[in-house]
Chimera marker file (.cmm) of the C-alpha trace (Angstrom):
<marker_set name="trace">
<marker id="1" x="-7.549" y="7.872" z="17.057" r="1" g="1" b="0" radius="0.5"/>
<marker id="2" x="-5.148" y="7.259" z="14.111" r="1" g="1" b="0" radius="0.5"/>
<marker id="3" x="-1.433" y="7.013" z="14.764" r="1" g="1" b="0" radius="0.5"/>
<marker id="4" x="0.717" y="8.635" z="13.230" r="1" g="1" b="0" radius="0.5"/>
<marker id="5" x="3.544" y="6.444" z="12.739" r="1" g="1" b="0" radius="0.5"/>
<marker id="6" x="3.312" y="2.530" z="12.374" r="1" g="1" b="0" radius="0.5"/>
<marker id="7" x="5.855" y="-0.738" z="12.112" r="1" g="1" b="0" radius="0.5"/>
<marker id="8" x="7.010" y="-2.321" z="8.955" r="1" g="1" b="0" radius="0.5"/>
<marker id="9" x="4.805" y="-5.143" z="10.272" r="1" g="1" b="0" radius="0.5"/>
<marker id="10" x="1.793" y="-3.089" z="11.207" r="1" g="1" b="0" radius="0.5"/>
<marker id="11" x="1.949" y="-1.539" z="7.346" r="1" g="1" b="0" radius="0.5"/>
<marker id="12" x="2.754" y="-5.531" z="6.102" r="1" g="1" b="0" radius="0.5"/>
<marker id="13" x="-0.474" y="-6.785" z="8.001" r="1" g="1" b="0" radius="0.5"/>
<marker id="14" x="-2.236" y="-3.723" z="6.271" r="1" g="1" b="0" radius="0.5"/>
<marker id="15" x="-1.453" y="-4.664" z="3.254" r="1" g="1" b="0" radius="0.5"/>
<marker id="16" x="-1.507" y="-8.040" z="3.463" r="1" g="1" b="0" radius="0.5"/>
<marker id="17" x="2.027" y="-8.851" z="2.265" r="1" g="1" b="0" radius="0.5"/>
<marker id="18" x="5.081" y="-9.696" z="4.038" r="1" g="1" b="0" radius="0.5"/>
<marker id="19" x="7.091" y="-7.372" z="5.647" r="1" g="1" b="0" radius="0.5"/>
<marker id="20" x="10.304" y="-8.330" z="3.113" r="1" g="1" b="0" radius="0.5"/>
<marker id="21" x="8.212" y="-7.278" z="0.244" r="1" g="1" b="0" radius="0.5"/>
<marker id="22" x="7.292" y="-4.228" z="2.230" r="1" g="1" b="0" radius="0.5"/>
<marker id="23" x="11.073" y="-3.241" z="2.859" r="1" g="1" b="0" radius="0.5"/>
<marker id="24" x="12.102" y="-3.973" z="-0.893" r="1" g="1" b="0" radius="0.5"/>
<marker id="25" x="9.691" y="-2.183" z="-1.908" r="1" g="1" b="0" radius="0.5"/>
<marker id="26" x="11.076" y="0.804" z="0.166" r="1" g="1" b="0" radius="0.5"/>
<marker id="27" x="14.506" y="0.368" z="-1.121" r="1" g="1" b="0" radius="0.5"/>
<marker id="28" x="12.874" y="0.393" z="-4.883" r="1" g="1" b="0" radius="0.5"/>
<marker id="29" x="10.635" y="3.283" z="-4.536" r="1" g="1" b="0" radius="0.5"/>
<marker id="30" x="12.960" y="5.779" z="-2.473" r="1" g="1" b="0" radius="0.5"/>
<marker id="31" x="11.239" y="8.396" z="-4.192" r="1" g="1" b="0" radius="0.5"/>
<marker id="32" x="8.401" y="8.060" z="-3.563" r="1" g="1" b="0" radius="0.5"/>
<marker id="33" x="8.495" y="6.431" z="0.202" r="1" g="1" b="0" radius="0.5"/>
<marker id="34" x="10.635" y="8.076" z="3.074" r="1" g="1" b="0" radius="0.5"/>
<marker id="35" x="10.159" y="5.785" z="5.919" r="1" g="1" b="0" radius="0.5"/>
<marker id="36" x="11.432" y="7.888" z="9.489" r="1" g="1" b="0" radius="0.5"/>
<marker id="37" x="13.815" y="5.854" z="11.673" r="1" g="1" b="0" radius="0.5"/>
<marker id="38" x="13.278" y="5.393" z="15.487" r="1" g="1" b="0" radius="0.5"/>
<marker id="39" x="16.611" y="5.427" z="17.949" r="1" g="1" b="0" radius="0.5"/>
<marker id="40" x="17.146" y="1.732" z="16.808" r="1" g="1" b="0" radius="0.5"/>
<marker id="41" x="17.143" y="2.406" z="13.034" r="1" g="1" b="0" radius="0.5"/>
<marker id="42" x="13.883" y="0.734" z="12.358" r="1" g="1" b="0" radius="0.5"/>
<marker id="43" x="11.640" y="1.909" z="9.993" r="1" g="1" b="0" radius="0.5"/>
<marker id="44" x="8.472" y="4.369" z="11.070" r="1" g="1" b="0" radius="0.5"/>
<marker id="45" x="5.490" y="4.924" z="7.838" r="1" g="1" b="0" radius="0.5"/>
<marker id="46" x="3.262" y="7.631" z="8.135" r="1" g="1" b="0" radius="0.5"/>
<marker id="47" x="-0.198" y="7.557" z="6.336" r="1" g="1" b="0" radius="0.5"/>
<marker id="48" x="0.625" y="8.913" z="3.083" r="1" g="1" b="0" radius="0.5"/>
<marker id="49" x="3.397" y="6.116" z="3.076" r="1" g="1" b="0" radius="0.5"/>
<marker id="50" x="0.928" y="3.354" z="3.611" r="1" g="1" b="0" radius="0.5"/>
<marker id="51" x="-0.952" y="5.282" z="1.104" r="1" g="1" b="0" radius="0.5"/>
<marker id="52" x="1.653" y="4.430" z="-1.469" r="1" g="1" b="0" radius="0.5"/>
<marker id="53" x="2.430" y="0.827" z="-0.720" r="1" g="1" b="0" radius="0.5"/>
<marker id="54" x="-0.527" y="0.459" z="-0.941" r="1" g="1" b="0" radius="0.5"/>
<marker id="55" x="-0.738" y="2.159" z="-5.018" r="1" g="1" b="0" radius="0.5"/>
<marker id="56" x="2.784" y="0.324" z="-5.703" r="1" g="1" b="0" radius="0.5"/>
<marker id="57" x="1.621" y="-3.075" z="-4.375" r="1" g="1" b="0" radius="0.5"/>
<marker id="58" x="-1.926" y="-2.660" z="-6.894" r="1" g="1" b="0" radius="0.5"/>
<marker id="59" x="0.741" y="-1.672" z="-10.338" r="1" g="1" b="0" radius="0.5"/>
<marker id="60" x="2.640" y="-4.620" z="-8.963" r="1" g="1" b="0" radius="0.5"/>
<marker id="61" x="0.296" y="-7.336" z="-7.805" r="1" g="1" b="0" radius="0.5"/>
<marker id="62" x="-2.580" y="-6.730" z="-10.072" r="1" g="1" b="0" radius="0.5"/>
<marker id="63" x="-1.699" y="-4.945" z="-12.564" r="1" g="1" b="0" radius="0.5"/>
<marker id="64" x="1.955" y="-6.990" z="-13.193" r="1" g="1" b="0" radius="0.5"/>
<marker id="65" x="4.024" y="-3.704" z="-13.976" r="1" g="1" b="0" radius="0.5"/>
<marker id="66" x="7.552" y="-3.811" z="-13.197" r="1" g="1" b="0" radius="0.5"/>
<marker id="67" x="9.142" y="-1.812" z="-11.036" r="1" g="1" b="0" radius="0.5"/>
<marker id="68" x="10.371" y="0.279" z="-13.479" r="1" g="1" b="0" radius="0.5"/>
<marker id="69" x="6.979" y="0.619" z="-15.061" r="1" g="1" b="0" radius="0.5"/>
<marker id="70" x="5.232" y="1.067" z="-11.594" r="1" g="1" b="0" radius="0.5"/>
<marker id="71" x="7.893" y="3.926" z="-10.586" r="1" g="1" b="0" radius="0.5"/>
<marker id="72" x="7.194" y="5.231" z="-14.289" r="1" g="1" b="0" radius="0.5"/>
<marker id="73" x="3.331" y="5.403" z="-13.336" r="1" g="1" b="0" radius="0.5"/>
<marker id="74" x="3.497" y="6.956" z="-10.140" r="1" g="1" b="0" radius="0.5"/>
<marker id="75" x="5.529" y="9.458" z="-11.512" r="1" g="1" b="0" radius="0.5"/>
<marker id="76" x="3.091" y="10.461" z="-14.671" r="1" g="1" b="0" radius="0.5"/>
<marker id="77" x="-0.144" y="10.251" z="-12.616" r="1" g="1" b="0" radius="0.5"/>
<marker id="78" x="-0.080" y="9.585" z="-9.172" r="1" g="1" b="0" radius="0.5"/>
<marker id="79" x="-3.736" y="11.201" z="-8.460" r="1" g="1" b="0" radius="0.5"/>
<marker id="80" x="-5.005" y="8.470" z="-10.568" r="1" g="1" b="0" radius="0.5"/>
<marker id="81" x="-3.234" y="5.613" z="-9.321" r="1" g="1" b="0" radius="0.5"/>
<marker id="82" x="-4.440" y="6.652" z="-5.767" r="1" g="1" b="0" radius="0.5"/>
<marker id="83" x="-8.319" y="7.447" z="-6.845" r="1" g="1" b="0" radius="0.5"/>
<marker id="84" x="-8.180" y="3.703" z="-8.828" r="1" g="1" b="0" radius="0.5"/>
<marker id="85" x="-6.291" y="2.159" z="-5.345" r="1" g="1" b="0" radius="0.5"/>
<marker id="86" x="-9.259" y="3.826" z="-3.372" r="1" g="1" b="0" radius="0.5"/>
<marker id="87" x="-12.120" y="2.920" z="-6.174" r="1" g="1" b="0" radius="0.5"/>
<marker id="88" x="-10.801" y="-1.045" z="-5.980" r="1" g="1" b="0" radius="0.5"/>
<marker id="89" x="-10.762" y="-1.129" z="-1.933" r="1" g="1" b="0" radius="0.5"/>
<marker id="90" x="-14.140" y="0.408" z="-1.711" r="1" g="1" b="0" radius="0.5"/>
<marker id="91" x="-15.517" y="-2.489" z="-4.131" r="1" g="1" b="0" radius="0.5"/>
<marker id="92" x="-13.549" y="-5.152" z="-2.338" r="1" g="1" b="0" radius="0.5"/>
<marker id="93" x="-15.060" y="-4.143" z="0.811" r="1" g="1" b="0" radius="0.5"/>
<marker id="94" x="-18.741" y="-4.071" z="-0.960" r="1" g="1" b="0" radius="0.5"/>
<marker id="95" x="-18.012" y="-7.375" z="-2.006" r="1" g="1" b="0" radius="0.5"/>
<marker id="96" x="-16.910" y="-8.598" z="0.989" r="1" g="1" b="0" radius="0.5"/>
<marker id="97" x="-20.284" y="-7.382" z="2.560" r="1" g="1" b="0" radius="0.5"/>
<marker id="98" x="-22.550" y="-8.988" z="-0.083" r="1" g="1" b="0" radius="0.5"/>
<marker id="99" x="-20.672" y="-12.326" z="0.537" r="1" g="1" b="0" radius="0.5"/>
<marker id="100" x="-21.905" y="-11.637" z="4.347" r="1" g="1" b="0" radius="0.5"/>
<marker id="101" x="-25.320" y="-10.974" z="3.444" r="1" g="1" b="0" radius="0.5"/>
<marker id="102" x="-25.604" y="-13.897" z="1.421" r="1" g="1" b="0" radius="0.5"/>
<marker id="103" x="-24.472" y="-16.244" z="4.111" r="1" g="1" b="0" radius="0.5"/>
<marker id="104" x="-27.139" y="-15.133" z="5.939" r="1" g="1" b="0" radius="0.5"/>
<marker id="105" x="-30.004" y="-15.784" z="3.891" r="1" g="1" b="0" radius="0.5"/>
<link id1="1" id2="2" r="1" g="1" b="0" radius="0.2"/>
<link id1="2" id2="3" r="1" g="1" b="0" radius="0.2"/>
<link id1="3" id2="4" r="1" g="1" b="0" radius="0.2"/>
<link id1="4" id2="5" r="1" g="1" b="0" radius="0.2"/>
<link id1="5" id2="6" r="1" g="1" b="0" radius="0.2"/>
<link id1="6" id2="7" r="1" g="1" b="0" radius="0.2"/>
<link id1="7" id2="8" r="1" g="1" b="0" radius="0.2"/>
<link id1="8" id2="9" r="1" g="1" b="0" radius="0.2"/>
<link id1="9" id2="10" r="1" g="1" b="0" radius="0.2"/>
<link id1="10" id2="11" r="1" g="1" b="0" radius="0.2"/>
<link id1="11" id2="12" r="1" g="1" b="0" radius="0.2"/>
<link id1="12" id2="13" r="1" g="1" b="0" radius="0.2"/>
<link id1="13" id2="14" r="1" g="1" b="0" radius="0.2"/>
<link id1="14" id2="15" r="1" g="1" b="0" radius="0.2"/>
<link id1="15" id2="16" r="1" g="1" b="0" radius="0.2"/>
<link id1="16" id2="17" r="1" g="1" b="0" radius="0.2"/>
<link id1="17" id2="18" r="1" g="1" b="0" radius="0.2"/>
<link id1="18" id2="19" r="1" g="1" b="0" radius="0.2"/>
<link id1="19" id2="20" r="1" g="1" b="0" radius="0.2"/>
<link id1="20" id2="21" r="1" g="1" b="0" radius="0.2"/>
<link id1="21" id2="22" r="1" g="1" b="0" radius="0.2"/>
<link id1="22" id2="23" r="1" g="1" b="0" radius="0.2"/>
<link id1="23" id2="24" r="1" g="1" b="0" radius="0.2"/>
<link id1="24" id2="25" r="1" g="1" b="0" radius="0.2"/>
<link id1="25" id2="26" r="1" g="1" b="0" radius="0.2"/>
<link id1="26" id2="27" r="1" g="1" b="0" radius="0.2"/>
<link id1="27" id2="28" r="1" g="1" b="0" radius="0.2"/>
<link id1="28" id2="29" r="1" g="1" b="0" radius="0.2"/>
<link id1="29" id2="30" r="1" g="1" b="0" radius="0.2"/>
<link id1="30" id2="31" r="1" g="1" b="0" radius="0.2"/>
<link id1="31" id2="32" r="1" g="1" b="0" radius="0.2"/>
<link id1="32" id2="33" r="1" g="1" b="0" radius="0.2"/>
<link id1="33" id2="34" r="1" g="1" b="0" radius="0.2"/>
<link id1="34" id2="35" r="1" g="1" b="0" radius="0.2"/>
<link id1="35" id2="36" r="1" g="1" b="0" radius="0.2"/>
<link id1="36" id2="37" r="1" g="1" b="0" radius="0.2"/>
<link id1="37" id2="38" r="1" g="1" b="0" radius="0.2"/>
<link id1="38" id2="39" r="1" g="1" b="0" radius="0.2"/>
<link id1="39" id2="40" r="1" g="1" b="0" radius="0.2"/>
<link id1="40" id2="41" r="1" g="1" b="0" radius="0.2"/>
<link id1="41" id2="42" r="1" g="1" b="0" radius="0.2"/>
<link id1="42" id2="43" r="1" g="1" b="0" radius="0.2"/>
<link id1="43" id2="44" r="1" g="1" b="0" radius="0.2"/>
<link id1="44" id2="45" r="1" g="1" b="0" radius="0.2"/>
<link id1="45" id2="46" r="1" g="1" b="0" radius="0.2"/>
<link id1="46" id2="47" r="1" g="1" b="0" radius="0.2"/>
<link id1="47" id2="48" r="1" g="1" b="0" radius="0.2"/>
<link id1="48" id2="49" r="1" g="1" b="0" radius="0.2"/>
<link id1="49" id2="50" r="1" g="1" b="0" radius="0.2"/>
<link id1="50" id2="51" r="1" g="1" b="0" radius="0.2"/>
<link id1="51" id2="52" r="1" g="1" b="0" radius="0.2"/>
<link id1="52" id2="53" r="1" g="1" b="0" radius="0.2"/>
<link id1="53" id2="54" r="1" g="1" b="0" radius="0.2"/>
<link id1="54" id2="55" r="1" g="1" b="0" radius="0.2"/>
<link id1="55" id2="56" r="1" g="1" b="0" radius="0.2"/>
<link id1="56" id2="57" r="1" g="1" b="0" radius="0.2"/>
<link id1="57" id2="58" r="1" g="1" b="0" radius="0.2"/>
<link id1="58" id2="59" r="1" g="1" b="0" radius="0.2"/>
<link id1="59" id2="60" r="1" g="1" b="0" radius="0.2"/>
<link id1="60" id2="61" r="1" g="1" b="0" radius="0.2"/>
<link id1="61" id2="62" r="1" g="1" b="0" radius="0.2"/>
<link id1="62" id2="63" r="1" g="1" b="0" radius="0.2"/>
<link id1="63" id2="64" r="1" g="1" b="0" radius="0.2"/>
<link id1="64" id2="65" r="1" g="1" b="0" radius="0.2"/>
<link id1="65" id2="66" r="1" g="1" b="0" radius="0.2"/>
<link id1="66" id2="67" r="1" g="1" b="0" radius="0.2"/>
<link id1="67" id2="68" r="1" g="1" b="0" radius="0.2"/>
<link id1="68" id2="69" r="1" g="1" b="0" radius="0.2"/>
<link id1="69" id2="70" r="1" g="1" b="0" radius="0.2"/>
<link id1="70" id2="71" r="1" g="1" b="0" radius="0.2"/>
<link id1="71" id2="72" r="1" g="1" b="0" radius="0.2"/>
<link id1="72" id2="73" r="1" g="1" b="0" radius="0.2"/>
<link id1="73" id2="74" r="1" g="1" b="0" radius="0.2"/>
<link id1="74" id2="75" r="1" g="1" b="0" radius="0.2"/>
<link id1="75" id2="76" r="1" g="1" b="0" radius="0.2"/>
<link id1="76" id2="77" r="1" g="1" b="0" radius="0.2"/>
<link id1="77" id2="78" r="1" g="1" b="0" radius="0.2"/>
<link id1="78" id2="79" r="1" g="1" b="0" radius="0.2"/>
<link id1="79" id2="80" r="1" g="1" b="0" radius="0.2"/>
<link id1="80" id2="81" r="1" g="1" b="0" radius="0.2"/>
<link id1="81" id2="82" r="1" g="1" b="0" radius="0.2"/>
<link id1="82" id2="83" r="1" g="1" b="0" radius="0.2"/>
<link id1="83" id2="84" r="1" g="1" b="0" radius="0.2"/>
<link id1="84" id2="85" r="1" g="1" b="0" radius="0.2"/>
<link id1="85" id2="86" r="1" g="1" b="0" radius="0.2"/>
<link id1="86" id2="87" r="1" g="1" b="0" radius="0.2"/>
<link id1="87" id2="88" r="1" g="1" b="0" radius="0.2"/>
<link id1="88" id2="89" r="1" g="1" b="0" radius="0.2"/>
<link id1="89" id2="90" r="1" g="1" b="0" radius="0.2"/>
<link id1="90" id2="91" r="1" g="1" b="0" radius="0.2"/>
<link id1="91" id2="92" r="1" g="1" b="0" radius="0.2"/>
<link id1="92" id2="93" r="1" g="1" b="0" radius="0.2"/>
<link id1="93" id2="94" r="1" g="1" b="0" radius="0.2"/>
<link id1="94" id2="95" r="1" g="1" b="0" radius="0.2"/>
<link id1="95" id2="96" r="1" g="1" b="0" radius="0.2"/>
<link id1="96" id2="97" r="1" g="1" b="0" radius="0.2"/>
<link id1="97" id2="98" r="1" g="1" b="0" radius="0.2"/>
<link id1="98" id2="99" r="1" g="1" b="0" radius="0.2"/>
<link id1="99" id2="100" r="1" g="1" b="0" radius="0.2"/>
<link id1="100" id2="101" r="1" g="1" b="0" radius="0.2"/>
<link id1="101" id2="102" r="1" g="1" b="0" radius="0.2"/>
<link id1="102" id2="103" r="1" g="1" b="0" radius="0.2"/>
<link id1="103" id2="104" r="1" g="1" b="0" radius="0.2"/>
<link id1="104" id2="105" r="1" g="1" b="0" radius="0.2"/>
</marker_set>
């Protein structure tokens, strides 16, 4: 069963970043991420959130947009962004399998 609402350092581990990158880039994207708080003010992401780290930290990472250029993106084509996020995790996990199955020949 999926949760519904998960840590700063649940989504950092997810995403394999730190959770300071995570929270800047919450403070830089406000538009496009709304992180709930709990009772003590810390942050809650849902899976659409994750979603979109996870599309920011691909325009930032790989692709070596700005923020201003990344924000620009999501804005123009988001759909895109999130089928090429998708497209680049299956292939990643593909190639993470073929490594396997080469170690074991």
């Amino acid at each position: 069963m999926e949760k519904l609402l998960y840590t700063i350092g649940e989504v950092a581990e997810m995403l394999g970043e730190n959770t300071s990158a995570v929270r800047f880039w919450t403070n830089s994207f406000e538009k496009f991420i709304k992180p709930r708080r709990n009772n003590k003010g810390n942050r809650q992401y849902t899976a659409e959130d994750i979603e979109t780290l996870r599309c920011i930290r691909v325009l930032l990472r790989d692709d070596g947009l700005t923020i201003e250029g990344a924000a620009r993106r999501l804005s123009e084509d988001r759909k895109a962004v999130s089928q090429r996020v998708k497209a680049l995790e299956s292939l990643k996990a593909i190639r993470a399998e073929l490594v396997e199955v080469r170690k074991s020949l």
